[in-house]
PDB file of N, CA, C and O in Angstrom:
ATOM      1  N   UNK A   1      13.642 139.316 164.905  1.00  0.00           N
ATOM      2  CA  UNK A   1      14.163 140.251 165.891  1.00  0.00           C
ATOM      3  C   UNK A   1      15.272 139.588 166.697  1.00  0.00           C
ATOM      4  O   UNK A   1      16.178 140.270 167.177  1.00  0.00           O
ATOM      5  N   UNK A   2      15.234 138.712 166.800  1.00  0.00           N
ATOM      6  CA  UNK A   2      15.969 137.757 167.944  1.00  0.00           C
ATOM      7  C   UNK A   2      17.380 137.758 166.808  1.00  0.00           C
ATOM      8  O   UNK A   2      18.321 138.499 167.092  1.00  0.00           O
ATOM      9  N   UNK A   3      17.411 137.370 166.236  1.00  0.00           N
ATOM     10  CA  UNK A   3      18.892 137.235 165.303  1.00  0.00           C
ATOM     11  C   UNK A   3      19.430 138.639 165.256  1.00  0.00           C
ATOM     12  O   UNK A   3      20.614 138.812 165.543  1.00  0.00           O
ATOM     13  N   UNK A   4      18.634 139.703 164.906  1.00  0.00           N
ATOM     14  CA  UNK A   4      19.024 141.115 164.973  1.00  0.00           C
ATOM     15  C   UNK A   4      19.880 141.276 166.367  1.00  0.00           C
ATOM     16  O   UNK A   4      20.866 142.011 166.325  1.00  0.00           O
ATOM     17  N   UNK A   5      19.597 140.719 167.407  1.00  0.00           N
ATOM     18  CA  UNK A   5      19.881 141.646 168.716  1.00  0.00           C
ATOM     19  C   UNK A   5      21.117 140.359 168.856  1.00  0.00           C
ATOM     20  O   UNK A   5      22.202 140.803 169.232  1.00  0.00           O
ATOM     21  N   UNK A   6      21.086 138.957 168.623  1.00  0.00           N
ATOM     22  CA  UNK A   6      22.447 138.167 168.515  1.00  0.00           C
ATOM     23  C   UNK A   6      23.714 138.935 167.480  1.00  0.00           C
ATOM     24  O   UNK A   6      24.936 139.028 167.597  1.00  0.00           O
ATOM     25  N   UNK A   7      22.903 139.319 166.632  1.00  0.00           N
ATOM     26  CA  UNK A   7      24.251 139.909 165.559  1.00  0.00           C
ATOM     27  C   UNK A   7      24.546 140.907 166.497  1.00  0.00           C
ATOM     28  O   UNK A   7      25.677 141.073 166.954  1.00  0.00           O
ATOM     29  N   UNK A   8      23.551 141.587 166.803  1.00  0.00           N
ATOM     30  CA  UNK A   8      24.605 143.054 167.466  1.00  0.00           C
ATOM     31  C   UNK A   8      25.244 142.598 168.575  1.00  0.00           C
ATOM     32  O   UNK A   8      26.457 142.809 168.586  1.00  0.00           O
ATOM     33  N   UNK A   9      24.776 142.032 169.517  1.00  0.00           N
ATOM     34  CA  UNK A   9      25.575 141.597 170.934  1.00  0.00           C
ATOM     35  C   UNK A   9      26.960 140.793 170.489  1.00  0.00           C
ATOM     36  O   UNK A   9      27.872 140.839 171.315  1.00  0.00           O
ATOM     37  N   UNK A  10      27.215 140.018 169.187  1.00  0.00           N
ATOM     38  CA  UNK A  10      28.199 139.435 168.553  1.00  0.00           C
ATOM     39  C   UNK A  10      29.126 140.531 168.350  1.00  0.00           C
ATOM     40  O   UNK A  10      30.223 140.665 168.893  1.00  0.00           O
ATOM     41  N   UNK A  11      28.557 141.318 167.492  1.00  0.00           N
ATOM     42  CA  UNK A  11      29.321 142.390 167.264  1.00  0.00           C
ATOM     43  C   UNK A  11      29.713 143.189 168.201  1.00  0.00           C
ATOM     44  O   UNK A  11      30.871 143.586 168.067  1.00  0.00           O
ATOM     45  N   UNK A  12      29.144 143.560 169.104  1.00  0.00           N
ATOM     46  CA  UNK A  12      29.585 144.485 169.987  1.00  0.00           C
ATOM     47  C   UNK A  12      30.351 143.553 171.240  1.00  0.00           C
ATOM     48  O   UNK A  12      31.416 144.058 171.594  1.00  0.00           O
ATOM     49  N   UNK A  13      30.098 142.692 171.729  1.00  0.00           N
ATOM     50  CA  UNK A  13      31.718 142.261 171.855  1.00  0.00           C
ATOM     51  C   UNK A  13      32.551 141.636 171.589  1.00  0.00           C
ATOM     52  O   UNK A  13      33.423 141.096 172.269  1.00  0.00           O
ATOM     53  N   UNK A  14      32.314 141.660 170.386  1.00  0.00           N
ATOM     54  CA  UNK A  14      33.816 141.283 169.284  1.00  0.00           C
ATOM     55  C   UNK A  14      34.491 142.268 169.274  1.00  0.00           C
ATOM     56  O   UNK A  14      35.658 142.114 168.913  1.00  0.00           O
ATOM     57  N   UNK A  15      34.100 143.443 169.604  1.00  0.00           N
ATOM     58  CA  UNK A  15      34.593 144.846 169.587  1.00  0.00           C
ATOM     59  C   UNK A  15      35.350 145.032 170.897  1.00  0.00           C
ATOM     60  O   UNK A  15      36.510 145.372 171.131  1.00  0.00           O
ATOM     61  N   UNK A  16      34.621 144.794 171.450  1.00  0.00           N
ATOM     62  CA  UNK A  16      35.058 144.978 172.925  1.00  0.00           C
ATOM     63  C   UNK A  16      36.233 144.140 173.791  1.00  0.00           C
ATOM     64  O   UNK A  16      36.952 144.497 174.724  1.00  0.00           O
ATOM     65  N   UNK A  17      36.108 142.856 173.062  1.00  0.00           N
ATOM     66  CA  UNK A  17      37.898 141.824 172.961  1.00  0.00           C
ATOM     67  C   UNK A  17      39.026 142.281 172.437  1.00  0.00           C
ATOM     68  O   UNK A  17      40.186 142.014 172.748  1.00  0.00           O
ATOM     69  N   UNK A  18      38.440 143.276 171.290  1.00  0.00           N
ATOM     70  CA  UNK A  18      40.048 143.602 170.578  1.00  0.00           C
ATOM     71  C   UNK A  18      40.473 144.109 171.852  1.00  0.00           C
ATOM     72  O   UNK A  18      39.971 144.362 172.947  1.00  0.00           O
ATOM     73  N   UNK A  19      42.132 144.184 171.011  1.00  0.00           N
ATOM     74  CA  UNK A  19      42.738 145.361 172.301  1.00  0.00           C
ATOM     75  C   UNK A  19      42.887 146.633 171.651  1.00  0.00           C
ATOM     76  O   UNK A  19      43.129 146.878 170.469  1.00  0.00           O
ATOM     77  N   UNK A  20      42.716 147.333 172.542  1.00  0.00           N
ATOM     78  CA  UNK A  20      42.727 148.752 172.613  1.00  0.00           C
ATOM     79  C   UNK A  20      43.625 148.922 171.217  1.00  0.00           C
ATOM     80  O   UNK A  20      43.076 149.061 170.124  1.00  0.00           O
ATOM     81  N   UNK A  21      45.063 148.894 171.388  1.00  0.00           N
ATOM     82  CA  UNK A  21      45.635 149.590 170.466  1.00  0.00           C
ATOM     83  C   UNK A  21      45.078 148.798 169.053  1.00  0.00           C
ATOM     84  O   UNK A  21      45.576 149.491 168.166  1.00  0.00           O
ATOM     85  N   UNK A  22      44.454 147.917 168.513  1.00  0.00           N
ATOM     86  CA  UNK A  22      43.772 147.720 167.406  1.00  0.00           C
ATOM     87  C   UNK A  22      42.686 148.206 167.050  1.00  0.00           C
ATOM     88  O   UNK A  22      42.424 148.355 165.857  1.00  0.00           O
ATOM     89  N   UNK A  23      41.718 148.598 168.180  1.00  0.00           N
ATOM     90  CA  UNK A  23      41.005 149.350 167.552  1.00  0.00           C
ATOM     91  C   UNK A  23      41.168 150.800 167.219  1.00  0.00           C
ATOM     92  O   UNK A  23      40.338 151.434 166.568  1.00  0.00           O
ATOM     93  N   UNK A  24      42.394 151.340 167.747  1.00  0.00           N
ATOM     94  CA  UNK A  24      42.710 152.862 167.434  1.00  0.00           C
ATOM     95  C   UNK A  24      42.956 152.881 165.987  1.00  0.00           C
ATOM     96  O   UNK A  24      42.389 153.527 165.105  1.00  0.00           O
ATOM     97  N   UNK A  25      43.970 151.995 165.925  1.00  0.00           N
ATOM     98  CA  UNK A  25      45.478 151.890 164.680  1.00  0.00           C
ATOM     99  C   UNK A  25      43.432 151.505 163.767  1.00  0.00           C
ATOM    100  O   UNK A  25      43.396 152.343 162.866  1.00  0.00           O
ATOM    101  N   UNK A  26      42.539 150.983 163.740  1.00  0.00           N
ATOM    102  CA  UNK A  26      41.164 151.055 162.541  1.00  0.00           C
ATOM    103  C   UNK A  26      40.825 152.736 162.631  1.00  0.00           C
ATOM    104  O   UNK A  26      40.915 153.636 161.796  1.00  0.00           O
ATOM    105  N   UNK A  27      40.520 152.712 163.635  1.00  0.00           N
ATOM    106  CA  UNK A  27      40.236 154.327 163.614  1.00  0.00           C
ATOM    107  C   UNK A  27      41.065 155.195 162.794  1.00  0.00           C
ATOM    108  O   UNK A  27      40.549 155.934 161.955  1.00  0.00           O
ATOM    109  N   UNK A  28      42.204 155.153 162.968  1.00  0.00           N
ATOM    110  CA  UNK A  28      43.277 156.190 162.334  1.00  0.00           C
ATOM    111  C   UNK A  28      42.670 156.240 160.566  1.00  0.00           C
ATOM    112  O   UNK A  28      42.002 156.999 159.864  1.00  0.00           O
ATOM    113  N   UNK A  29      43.486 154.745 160.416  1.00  0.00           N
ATOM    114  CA  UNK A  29      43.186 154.515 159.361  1.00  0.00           C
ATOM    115  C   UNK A  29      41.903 154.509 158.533  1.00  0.00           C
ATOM    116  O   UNK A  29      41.948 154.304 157.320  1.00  0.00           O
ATOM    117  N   UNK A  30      40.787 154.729 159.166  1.00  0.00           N
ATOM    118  CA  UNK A  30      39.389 154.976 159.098  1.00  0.00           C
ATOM    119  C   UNK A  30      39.439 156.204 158.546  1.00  0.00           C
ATOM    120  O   UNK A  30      39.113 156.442 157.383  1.00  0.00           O
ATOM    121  N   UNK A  31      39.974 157.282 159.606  1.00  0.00           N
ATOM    122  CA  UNK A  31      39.922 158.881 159.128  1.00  0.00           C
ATOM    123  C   UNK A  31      40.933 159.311 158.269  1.00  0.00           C
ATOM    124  O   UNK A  31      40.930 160.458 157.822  1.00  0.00           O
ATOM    125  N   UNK A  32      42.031 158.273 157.924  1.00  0.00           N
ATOM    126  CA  UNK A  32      43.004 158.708 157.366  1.00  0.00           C
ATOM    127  C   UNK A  32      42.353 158.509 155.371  1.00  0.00           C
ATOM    128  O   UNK A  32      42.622 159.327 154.491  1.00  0.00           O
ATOM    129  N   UNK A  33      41.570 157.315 155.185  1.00  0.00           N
ATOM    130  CA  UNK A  33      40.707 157.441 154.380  1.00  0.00           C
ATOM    131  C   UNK A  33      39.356 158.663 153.618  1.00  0.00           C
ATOM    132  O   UNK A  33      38.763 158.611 152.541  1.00  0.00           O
ATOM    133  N   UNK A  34      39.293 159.570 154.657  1.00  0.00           N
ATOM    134  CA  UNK A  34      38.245 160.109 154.303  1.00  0.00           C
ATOM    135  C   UNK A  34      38.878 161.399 153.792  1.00  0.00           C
ATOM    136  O   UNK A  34      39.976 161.793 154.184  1.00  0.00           O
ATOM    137  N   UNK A  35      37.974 162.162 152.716  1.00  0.00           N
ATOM    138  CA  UNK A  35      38.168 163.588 152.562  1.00  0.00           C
ATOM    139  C   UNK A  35      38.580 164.698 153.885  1.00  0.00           C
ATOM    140  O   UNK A  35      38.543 164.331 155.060  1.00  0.00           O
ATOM    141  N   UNK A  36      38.922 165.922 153.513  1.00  0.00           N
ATOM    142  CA  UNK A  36      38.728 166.793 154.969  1.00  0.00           C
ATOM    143  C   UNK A  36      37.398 167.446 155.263  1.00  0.00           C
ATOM    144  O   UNK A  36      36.926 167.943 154.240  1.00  0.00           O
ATOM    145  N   UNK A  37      36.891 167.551 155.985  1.00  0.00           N
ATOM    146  CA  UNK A  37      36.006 167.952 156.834  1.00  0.00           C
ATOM    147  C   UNK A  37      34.979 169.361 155.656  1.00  0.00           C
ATOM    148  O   UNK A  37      33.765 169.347 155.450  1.00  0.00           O
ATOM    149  N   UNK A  38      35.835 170.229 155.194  1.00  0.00           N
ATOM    150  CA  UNK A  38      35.395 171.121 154.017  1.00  0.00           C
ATOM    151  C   UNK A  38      34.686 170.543 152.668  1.00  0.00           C
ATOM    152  O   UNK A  38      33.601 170.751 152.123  1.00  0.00           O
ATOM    153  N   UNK A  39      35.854 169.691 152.379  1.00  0.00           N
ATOM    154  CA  UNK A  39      35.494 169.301 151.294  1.00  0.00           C
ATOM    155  C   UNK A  39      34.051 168.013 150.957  1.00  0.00           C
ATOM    156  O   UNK A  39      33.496 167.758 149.888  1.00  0.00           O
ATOM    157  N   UNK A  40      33.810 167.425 152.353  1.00  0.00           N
ATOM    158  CA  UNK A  40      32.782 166.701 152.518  1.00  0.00           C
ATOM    159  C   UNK A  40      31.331 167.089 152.562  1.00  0.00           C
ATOM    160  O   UNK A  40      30.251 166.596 152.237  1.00  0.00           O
ATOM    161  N   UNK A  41      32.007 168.723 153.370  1.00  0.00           N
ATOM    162  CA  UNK A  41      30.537 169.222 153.661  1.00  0.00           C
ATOM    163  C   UNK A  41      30.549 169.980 152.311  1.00  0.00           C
ATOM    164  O   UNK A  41      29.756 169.310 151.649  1.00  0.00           O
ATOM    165  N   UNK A  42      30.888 170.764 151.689  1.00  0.00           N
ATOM    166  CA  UNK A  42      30.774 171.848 150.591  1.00  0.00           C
ATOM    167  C   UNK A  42      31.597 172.095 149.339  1.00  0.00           C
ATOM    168  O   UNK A  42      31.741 173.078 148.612  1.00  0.00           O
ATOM    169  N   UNK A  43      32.366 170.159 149.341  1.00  0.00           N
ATOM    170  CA  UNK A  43      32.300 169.747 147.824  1.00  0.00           C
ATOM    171  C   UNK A  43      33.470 170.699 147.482  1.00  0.00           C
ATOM    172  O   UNK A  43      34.434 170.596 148.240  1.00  0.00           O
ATOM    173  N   UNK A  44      33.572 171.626 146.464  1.00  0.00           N
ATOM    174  CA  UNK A  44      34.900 172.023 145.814  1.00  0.00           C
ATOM    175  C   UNK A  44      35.229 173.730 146.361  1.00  0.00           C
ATOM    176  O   UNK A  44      36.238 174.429 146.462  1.00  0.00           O
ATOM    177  N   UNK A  45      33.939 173.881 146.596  1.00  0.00           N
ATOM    178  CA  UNK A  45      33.817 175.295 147.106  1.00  0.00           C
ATOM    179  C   UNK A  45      34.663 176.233 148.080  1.00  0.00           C
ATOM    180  O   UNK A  45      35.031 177.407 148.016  1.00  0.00           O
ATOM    181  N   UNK A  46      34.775 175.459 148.781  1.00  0.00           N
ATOM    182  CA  UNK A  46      36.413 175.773 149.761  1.00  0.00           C
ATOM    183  C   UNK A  46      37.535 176.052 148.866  1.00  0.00           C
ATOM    184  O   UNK A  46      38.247 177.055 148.821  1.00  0.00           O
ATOM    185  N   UNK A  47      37.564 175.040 148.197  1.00  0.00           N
ATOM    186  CA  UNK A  47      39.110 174.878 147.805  1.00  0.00           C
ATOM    187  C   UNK A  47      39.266 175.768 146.723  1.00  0.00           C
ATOM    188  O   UNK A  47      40.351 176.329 146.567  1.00  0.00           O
ATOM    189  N   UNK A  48      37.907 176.059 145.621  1.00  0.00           N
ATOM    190  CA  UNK A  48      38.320 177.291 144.761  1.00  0.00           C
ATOM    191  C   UNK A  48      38.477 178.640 145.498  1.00  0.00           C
ATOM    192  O   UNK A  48      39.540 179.225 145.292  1.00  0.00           O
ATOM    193  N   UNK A  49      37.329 179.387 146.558  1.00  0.00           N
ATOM    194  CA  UNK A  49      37.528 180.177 147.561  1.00  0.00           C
ATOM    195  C   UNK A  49      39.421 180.409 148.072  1.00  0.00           C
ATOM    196  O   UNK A  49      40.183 181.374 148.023  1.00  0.00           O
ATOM    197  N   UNK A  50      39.520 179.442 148.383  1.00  0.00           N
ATOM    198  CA  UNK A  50      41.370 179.584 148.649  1.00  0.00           C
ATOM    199  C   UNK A  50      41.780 179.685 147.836  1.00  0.00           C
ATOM    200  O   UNK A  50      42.329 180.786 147.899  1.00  0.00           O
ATOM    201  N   UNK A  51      42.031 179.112 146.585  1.00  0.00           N
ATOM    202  CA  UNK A  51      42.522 179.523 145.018  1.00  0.00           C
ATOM    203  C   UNK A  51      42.300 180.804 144.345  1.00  0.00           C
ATOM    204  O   UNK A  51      42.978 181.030 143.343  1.00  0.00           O
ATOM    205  N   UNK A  52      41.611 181.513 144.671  1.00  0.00           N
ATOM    206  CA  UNK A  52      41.030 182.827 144.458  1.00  0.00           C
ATOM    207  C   UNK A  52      41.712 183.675 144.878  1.00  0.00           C
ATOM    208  O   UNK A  52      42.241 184.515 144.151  1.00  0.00           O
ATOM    209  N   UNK A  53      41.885 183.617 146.548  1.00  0.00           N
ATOM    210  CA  UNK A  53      42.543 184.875 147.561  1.00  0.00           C
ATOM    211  C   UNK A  53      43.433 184.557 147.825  1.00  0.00           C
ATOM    212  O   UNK A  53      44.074 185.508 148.273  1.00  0.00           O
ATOM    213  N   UNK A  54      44.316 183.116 147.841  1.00  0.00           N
ATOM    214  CA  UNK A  54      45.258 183.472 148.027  1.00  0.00           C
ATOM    215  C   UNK A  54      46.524 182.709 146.880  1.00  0.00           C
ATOM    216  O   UNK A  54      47.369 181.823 147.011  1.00  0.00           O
ATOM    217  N   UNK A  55      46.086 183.610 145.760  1.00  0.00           N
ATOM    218  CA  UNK A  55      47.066 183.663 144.641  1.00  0.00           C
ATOM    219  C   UNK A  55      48.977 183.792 145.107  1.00  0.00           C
ATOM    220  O   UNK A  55      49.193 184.363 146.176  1.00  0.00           O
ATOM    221  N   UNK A  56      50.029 183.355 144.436  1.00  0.00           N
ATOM    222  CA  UNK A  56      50.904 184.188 144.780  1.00  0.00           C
ATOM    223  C   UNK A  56      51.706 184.141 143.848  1.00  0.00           C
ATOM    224  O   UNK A  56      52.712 184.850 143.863  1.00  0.00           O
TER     225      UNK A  56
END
């Protein structure tokens, strides 16, 4: 238990030294990695739904 609560207190302010604008510019790039929000929750289903109705 004792090593558990050193790793996290390590970690959490190792976090807390960065500066600000480094931990955003991870963030960005964090979400800039991920699928959109549709497609995470309900997979392809969205995107054929739009392919469907709005043909042109």
């Amino acid at each position: 238990m004792n090593e558990y609560v050193k790793y996290f207190m390590g970690a959490f302010f190792g976090y807390l030294n960065e500066p600000k604008r480094v931990r955003k510019e991870k963030r960005r790039q964090k979400q800039a990695g991920r699928p959109a929000f549709s497609a995470r929750w309900f997979g392809l289903l969205p995107w054929a739904l739009r392919q469907l109705f709005h043909k042109k």
